[in-house]
PLY file of the C-alpha trace (Angstrom):
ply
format ascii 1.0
element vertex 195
property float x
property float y
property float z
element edge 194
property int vertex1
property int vertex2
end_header
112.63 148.31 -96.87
114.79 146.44 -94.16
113.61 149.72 -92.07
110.13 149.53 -92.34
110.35 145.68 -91.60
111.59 146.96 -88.00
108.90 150.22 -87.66
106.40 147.57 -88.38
107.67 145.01 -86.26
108.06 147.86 -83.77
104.90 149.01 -83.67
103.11 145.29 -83.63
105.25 144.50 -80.61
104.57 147.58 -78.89
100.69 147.66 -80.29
100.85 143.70 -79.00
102.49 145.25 -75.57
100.09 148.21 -75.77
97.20 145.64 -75.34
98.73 143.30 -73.55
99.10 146.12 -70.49
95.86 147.68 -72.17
94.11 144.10 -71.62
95.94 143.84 -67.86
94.74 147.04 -66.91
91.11 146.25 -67.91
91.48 142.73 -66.26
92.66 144.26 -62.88
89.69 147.37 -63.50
86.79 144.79 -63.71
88.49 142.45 -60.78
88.44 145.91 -58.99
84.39 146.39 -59.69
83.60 143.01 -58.97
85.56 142.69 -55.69
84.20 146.74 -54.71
80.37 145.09 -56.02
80.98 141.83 -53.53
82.19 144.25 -50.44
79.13 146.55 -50.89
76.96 143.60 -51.44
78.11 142.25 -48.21
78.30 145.65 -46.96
74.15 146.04 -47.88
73.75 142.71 -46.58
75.07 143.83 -43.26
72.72 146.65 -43.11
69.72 145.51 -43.72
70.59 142.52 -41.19
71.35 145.45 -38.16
68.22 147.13 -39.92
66.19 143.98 -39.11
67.87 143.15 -35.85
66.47 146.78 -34.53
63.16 146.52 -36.18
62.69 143.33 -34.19
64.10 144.67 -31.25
62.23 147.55 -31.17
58.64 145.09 -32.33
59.50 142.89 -29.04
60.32 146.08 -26.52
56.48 147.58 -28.24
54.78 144.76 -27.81
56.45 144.22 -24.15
55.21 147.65 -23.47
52.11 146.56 -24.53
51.71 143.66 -22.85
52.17 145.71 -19.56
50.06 148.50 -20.49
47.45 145.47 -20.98
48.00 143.44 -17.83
48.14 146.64 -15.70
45.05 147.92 -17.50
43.65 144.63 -16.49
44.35 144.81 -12.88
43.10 148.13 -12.31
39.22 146.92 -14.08
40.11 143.93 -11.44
40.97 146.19 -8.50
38.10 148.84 -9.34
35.24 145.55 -8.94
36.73 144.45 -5.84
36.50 147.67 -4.70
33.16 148.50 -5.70
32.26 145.36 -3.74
34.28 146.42 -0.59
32.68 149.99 -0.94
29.27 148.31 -1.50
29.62 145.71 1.31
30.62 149.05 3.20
27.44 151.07 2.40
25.41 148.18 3.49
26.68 147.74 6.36
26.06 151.63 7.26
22.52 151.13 6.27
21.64 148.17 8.43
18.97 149.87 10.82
19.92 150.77 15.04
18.28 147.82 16.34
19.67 144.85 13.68
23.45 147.07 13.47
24.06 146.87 17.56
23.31 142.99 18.13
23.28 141.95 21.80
25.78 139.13 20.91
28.60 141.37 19.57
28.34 143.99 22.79
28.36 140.56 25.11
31.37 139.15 23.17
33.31 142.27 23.76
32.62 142.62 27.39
32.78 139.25 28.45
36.43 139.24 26.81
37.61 142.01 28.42
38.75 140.93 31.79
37.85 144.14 33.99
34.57 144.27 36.09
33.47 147.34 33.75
33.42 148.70 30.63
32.87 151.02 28.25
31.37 150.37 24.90
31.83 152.42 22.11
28.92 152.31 18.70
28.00 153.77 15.93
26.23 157.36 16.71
22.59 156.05 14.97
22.67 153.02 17.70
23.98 155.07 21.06
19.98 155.11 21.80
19.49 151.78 21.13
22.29 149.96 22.58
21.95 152.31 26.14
17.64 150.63 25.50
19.19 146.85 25.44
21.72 147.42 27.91
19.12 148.61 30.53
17.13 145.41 29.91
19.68 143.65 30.21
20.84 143.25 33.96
23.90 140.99 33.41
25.35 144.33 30.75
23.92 147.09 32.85
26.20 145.60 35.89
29.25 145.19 33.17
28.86 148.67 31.35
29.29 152.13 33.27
28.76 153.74 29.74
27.96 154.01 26.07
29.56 156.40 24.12
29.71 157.64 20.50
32.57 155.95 17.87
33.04 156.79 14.10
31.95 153.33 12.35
29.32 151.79 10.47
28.18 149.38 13.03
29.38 146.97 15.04
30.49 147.75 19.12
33.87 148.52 20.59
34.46 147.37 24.49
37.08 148.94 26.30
37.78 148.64 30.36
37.42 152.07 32.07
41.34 151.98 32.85
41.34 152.17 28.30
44.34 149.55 28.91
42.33 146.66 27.48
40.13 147.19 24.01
38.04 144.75 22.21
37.28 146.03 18.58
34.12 144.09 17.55
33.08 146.94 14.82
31.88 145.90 11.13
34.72 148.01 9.63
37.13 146.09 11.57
35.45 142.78 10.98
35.34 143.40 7.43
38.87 144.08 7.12
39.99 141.33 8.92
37.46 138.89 6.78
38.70 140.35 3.65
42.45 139.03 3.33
40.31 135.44 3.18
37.31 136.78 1.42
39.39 138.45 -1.84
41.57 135.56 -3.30
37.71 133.46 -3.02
36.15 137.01 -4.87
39.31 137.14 -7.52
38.90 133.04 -8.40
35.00 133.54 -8.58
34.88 136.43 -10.39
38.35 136.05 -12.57
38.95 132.84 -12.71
39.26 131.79 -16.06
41.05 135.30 -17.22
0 1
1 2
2 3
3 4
4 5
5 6
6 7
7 8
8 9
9 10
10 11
11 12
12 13
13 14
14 15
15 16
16 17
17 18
18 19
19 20
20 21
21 22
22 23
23 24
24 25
25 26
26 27
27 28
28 29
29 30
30 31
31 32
32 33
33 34
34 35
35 36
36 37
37 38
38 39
39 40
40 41
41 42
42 43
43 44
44 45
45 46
46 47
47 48
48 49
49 50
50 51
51 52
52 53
53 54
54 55
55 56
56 57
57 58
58 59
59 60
60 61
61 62
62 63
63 64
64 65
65 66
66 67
67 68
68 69
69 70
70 71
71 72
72 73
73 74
74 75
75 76
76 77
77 78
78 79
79 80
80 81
81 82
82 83
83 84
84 85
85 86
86 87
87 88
88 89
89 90
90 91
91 92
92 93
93 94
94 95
95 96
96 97
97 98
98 99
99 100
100 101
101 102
102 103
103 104
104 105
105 106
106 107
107 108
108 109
109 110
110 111
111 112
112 113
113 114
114 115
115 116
116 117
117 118
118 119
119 120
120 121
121 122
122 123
123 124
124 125
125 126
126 127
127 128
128 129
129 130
130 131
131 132
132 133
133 134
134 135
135 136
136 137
137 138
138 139
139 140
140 141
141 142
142 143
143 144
144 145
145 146
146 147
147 148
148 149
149 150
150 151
151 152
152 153
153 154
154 155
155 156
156 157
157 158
158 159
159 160
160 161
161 162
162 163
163 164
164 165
165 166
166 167
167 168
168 169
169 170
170 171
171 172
172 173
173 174
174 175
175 176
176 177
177 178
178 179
179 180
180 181
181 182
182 183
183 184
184 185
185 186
186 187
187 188
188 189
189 190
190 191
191 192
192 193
193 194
């Protein structure tokens, strides 16, 4: 009996180590799980914070794109009035009539500028008749101008002294250009102001 005191006792203490290891093993195994659950946990959490960061990236570069696409979109309806005004103002300035498009004062402003005895004045091609008509009645110009010849514009007179050293540009097209640089920021506050 002595002997199967000691198998017994035996077997309990290795059973008792058996579980003991057993019971370390399965400690260590579910520190294991719960330390591989916390890494992928932060591992997700990482993830979805770089999956965020480039959604929001990418939301701010769309709507900066957007933005652009808007404000350019804007300034082109902006730029297409003014120029419908310019090209407007343009067309009726071509359609003022030959004897309202060559005004006396214009042709007398050019000439008396220029400092040579005479001159040449250059118009339009519908106001050649006219403006040869007025300067014939008009002693002081007929003394001043040896001719009038045709120029490609929409109104308006050009003086130049017979030498062509000296020109005087008093032409609508060139009036009209030089009024505009003043005229458009007035036209862009009128008409846009408040956008």
């Amino acid at each position: 009996m002595g002997m199967e005191k000691i198998s017994d006792a035996i077997r309990d203490k290795v059973k008792t180590e058996a579980q003991d290891i057993i019971g370390e093993a399965e400690a260590k195994a579910r520190e294991r799980v719960e330390k591989a659950k916390s890494q992928q946990q932060v591992r997700v959490e990482a993830e979805r914070e770089k999956l965020t960061s480039a959604a929001r990236e990418e939301a701010s570069r769309v709507l900066a794109r957007a933005s652009l696409a808007a404000r350019q979109e804007l300034l082109l309806a902006r730029t297409g009035v003014i120029d419908g005004i310019i090209s407007r103002a343009q067309k009726t300035l071509s359609e003022i009539p030959p004897a309202e498009s060559a005004p006396l004062g214009l042709i007398r402003e050019a000439v008396r500028t220029l400092d040579a005895a005479k001159a040449i004045v250059y118009v339009s091609a519908k106001d050649i008749s006219t403006v040869k008509k007025l300067v014939a009645q008009d002693k002081e110009l007929a003394k001043r101008i040896e001719a009038v010849k045709e120029y490609d514009c929409t109104g308006g007179v050009i003086a130049e002294d017979t030498g062509g050293k000296m020109r005087i540009d008093n032409t609508y097209d060139t009036r009209l250009e030089m009024l505009l640089p003043r005229l458009l920021p007035e036209i862009g506050r009128e008409l846009f102001g408040g956008l």
